[in-house]
DSSP file (Angstrom, degrees, kcal/mol; ACC not computed):
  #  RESIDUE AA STRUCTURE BP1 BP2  ACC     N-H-->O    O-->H-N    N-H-->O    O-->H-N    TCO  KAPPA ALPHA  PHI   PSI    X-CA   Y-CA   Z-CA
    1    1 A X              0   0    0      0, 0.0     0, 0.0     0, 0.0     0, 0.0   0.000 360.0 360.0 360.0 -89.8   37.5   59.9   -7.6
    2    2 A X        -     0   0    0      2,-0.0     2,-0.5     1,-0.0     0, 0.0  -0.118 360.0-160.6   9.6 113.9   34.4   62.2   -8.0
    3    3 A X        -     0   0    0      2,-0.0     2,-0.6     0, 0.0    -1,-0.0  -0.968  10.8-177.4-126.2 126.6   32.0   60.6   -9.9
    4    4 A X        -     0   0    0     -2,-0.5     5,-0.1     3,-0.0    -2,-0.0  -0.913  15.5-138.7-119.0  88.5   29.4   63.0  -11.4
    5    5 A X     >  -     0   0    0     -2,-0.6     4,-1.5     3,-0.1     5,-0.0   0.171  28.2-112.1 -54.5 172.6   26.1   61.8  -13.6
    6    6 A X  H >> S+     0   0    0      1,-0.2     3,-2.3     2,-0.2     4,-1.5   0.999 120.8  55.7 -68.8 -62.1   25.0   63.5  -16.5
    7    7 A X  H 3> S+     0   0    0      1,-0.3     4,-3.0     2,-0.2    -1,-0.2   0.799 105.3  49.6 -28.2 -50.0   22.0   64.4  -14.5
    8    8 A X  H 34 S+     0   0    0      1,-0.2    -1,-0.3     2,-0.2    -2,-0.2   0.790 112.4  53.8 -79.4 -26.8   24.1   66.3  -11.4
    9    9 A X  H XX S+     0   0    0     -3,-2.3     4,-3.1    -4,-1.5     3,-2.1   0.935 111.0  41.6 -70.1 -50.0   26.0   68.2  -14.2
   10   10 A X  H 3< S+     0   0    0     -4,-1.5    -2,-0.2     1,-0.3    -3,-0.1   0.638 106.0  59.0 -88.5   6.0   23.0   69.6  -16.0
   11   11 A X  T 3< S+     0   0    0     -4,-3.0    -1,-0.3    -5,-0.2    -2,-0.1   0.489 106.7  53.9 -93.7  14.3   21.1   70.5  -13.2
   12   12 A X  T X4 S+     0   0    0     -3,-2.1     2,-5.3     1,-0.1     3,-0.5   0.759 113.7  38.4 -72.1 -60.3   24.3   72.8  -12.3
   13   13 A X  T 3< S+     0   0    0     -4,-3.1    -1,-0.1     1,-0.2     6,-0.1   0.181  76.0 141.4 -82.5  57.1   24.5   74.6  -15.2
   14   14 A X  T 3   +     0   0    0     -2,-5.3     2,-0.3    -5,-0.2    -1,-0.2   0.987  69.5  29.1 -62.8 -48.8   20.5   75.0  -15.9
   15   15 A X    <   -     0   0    0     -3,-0.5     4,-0.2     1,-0.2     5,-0.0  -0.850  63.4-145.5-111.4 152.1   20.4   78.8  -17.4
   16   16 A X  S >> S+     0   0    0     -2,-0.3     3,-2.0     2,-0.2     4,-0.7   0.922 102.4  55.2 -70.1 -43.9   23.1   80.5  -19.2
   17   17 A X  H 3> S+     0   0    0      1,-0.3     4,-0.5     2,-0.2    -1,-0.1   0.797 108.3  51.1 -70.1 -20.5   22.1   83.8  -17.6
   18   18 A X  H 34 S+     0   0    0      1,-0.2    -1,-0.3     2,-0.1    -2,-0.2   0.657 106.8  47.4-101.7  15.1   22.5   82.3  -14.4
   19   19 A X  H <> S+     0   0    0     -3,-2.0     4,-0.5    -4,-0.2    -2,-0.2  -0.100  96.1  82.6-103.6   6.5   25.9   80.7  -14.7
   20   20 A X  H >< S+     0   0    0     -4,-0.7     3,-1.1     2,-0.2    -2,-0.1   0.923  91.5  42.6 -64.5 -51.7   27.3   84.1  -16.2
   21   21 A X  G >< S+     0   0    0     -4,-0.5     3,-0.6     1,-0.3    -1,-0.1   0.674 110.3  59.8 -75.0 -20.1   28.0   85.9  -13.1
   22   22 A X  G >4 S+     0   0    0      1,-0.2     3,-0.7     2,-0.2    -1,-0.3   0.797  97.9  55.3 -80.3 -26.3   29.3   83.0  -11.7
   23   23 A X  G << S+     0   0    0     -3,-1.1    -1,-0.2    -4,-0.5    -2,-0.2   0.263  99.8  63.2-108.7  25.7   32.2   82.5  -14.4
   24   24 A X  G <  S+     0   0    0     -3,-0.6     2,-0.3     2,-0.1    -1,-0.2   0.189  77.8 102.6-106.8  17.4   33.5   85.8  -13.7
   25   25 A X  S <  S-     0   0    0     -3,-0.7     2,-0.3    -4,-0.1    -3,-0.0  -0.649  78.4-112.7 -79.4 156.0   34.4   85.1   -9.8
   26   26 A X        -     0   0    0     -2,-0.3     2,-0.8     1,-0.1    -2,-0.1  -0.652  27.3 -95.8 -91.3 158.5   37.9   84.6   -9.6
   27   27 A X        -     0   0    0     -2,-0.3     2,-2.4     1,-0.1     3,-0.2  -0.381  21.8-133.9 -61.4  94.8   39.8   81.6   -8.8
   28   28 A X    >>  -     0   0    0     -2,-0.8     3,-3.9     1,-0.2     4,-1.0  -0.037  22.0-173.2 -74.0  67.0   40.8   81.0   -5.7
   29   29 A X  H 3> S+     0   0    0     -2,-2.4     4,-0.6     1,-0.3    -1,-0.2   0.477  82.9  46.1  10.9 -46.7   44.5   79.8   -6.1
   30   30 A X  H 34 S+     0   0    0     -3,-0.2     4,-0.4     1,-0.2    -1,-0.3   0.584 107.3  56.6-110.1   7.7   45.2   78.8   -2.6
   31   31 A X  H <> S+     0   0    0     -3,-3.9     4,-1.1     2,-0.2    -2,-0.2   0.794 110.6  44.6 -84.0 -37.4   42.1   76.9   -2.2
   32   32 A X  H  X S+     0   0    0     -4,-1.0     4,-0.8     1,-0.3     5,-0.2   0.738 115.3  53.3 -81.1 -15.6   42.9   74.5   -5.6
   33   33 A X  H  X S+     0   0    0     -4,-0.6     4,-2.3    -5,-0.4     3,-0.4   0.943 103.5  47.5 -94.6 -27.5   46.0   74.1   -4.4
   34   34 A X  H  4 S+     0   0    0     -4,-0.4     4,-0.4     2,-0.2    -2,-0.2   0.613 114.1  50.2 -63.0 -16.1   45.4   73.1   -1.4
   35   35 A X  H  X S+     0   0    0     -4,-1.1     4,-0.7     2,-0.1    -1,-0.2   0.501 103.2  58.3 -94.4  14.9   43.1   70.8   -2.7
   36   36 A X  H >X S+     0   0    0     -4,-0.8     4,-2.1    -3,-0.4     3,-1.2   0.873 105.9  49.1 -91.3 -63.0   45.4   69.4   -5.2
   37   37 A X  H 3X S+     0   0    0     -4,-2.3     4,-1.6     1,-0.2     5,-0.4   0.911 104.2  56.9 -73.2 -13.2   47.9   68.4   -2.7
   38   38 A X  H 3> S+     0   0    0     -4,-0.4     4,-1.5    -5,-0.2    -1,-0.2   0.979 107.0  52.1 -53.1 -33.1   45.4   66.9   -0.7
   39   39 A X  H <X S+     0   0    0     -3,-1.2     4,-1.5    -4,-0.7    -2,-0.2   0.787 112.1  46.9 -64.6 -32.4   44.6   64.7   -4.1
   40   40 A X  H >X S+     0   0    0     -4,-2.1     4,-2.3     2,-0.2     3,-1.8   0.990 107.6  51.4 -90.9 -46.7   48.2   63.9   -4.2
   41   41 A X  H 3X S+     0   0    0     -4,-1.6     4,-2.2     1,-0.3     5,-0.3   0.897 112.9  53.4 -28.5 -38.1   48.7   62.8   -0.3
   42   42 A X  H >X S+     0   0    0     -4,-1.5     4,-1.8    -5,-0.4     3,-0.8   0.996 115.1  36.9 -80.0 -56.8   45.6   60.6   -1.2
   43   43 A X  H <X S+     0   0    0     -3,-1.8     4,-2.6    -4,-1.5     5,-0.3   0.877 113.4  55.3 -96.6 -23.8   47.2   59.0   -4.1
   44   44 A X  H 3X S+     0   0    0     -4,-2.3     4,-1.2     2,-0.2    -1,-0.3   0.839 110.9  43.4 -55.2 -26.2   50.4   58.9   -2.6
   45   45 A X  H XX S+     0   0    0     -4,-2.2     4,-1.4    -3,-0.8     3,-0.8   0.966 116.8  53.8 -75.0 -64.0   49.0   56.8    0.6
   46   46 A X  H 3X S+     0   0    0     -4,-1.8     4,-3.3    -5,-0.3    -2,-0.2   0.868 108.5  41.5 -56.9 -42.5   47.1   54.8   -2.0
   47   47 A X  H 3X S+     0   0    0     -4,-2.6     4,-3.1     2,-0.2     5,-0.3   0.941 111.8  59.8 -64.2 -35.8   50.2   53.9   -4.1
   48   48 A X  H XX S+     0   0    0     -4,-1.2     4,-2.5    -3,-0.8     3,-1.8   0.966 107.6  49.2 -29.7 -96.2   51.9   53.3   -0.6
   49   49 A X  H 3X S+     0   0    0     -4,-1.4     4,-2.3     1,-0.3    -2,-0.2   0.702 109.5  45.6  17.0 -90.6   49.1   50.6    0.0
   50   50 A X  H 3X S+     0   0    0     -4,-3.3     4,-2.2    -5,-0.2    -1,-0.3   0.830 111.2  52.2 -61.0 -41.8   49.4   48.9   -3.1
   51   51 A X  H <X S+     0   0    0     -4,-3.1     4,-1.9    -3,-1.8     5,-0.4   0.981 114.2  52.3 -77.0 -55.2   53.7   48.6   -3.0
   52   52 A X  H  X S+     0   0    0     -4,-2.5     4,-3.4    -5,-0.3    -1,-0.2   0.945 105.9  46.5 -48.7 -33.8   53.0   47.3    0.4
   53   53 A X  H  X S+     0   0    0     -4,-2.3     4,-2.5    -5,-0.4    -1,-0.2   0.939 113.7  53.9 -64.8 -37.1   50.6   44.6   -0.5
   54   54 A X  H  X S+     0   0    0     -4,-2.2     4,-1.0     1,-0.2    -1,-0.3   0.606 101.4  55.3 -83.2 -11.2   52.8   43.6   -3.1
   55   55 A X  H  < S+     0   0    0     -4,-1.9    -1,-0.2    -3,-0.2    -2,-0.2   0.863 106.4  46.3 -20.8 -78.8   55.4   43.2   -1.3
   56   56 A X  H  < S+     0   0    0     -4,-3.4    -2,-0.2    -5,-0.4    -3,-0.1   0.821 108.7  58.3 -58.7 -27.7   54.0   40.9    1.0
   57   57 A X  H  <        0   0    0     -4,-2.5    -2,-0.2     1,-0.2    -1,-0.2   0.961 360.0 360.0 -56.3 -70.1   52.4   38.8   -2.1
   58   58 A X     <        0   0    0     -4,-1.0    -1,-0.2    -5,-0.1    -2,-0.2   0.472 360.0 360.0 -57.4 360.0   56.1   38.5   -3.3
């Protein structure tokens, strides 16, 4: 979905010392999950879509 260049990656990560503090935050759990079931609503509509179209095609 995302599409991310090489470029947009390595200007995240530029210093080690400044991505250090950063991979000790914790995770927020009820944020990734809430965007993971957005991701499946989104692929569920999409697969939706597509069985309709194909439908009418048959």
């Amino acid at each position: 979905m995302m599409k991310n260049t090489v470029n947009e990656g390595r200007s995240k990560h530029q210093g080690f010392k400044e991505t250090k503090p950063s991979s000790t935050k914790v995770l927020d759990l009820d944020q990734v999950g809430q965007d993971w079931n957005d991701y499946r609503a989104m692929q569920r509509q999409i697969i939706a879509e597509e069985r309709k179209q194909n439908a009418e095609k048959a």
